[in-house]
N, C-alpha and C positions, 0 to 999 in steps of 0.2 A: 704489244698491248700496253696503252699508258694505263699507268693505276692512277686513276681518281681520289683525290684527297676527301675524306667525310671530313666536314666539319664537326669539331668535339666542343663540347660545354664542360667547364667547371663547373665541379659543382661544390661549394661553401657551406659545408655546415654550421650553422652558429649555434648559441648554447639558446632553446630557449627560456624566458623569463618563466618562474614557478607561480601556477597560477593563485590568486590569493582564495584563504580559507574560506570555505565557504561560511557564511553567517548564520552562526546557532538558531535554529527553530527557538520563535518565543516559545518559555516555558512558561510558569505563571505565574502574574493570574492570566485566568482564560483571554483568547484573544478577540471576547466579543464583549471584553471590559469596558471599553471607548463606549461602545452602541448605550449599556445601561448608564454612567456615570453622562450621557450627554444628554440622553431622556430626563433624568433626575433633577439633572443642573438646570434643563430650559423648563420643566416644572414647576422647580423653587421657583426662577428668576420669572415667571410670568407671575406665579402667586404673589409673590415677593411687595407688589406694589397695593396689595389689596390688605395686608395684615396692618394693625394699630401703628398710625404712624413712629408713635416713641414706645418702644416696652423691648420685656427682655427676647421672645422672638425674635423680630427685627433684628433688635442685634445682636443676636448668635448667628442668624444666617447671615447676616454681612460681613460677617469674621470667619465664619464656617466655608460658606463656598468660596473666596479667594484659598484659601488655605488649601481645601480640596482642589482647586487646580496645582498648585505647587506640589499635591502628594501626583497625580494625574501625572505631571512633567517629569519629575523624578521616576515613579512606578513606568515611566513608557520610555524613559532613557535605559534605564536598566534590563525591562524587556526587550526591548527593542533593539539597544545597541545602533544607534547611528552613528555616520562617520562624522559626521561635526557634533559632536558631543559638547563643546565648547558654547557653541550657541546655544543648543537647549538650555544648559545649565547657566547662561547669564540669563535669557529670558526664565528660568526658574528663582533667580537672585535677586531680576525687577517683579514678579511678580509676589517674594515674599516680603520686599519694603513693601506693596500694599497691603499684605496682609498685618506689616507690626503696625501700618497705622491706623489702618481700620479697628484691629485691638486696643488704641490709643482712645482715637477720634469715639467710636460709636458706646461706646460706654459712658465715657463723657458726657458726650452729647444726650444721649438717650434714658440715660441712666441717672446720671447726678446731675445734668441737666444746667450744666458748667460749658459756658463759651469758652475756647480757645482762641486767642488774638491771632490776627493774621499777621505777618507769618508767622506761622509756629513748625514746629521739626515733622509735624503730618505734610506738610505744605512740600517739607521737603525732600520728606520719603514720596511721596506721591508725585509730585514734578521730576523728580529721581533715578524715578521706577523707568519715566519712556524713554530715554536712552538707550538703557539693558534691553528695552523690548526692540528698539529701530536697529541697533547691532544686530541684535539676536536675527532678528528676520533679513537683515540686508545678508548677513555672513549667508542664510539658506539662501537666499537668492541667487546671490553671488555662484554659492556650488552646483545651482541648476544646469542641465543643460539647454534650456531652453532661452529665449529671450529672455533680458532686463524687462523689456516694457510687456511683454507678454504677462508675463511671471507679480506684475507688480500691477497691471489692468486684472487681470483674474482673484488678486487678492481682496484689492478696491471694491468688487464688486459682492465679496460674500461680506465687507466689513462694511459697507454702508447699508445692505441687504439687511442683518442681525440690527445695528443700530436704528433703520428706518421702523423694526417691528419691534425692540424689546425699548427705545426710547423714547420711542413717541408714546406706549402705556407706561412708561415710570413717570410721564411731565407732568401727570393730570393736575389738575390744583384739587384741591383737598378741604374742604373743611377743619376748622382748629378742633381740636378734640375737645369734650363738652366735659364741662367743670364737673 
């Protein structure tokens, strides 16, 4: 009787890699912060064009709501814990040179009623700021898994969406305020 040979498999155990921590449940604030801080913010910014064009209103909220997105980007880093923490925190870096110059400018402006020369260091915090923003969001793109041109057609489209509805009522022309 011949014995037939079974073929045998090795078999290789290898070590495998430990899997990563799972990521802490946001704690708080509550996680339906975004919902009310976005209601609030597109609130102000529709009112925003209807208030006396120079007074102190005005310009608290145009100092007030940039500044509130900076606490926004910081309070949702912190909850949140993203893996590029990096990017949020430079677009929180370009977002608060608009806030020092808006702090600058609209008092100024509104208030003591004092031209500043072009250029002045607003010009330059503000030309400044897009940068920190184009990093900021290329570095998130970049970590997508999705397409470049996917990823940057779908952004396109909610950033001229917002702009075609909140800039076409900020252009109105205006009447000069009555003596």
């Amino acid at each position: 009787m011949e014995h037939d040979t079974i073929p045998t498999r090795t078999i290789v155990l290898t070590q495998e890699r430990p899997l990563p921590a799972p990521r802490a449940a946001p704690t708080s604030p509550p996680t339906r912060m975004w919902l009310v801080f976005l209601v609030g913010g597109l609130a102000v910014a529709w009112l925003y064009p209807f208030l006396p064009r120079t007074g102190v209103i005005q310009s608290a909220i145009a100092v007030l709501l940039p500044a509130a997105a900076v606490a926004a980007l910081l309070v949702g880093i912190r909850v949140h814990r993203p893996e590029r923490r990096g990017a949020w925190y430079l677009m929180a870096a370009a977002q608060t040179a608009w806030v020092v110059a808006a702090v600058i400018w609209f008092p100024m402006e509104n208030l003591f009623r004092a031209h500043l020369a072009f250029p002045s260091i607003i010009d330059v915090l503000i030309l400044g700021a897009y940068p920190g923003f184009v990093v900021g969001l290329w570095i998130l793109m970049r970590s997508r898994s999705h397409s470049g041109l996917a990823t940057l057609i779908d952004s396109s489209v909610i950033t001229v969406g917002v702009h075609c509805s909140f800039g076409s009522s900020s252009c109105r022309r205006r009447r000069p305020p009555q003596a």
